[in-house]
C-alpha positions, 0 to 999 in steps of 0.5 A, spaced: 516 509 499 510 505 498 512 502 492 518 500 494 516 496 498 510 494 494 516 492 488 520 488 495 514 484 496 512 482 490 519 480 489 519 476 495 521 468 493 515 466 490 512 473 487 504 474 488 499 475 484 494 480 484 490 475 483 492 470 489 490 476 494 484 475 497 479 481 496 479 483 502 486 484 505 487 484 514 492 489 517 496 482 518 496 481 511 497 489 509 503 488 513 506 482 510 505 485 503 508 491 504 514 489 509 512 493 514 511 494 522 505 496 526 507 503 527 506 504 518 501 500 518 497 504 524 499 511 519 497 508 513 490 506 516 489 512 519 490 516 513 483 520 510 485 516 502 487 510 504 482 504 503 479 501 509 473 498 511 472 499 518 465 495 519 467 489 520 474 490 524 479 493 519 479 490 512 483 493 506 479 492 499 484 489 495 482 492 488 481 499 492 488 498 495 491 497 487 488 503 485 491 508 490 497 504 489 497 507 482 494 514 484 499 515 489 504 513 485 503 517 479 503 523 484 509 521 486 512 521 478 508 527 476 510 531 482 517 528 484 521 533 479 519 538 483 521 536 490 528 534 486 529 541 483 527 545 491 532 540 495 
């Protein structure tokens, strides 16, 4: 779901690159990423291996964001055959 809407953002009218986010990304920012709403983006933020800094109000490092994008979606990939085969 989360790349999805990764893909969508990145394909919105004029496609952003890694290299035009900020370092660090606010919730605002998450939000308009990922097209999400708060209710998401409180979900995401609260869960235990999402990237967040906290010290300073609620901050996303953006390398750090990429990079459980990319775990995550390779869970998805490795373990989506699995969920397929029980359902």
């Amino acid at each position: 779901m989360i790349r999805e809407e990764v893909q969508i953002g990145l394909a919105a009218q004029k496609p952003i690159q890694i290299k035009e986010l900020p370092p660090l990304l606010t919730k605002e920012e998450l939000k308009e990423l990922f097209h999400i709403k708060d209710t998401k983006a409180a979900e995401l933020l609260a869960r235990a291996d999402f990237p967040v800094l906290r010290e300073a109000g609620t901050l996303i490092p953006t390398h750090l964001l990429m990079r459980w994008i990319e775990d995550n979606t390779q869970w998805i990939n490795k373990n989506a055959k699995s969920f397929k085969a029980i359902s």
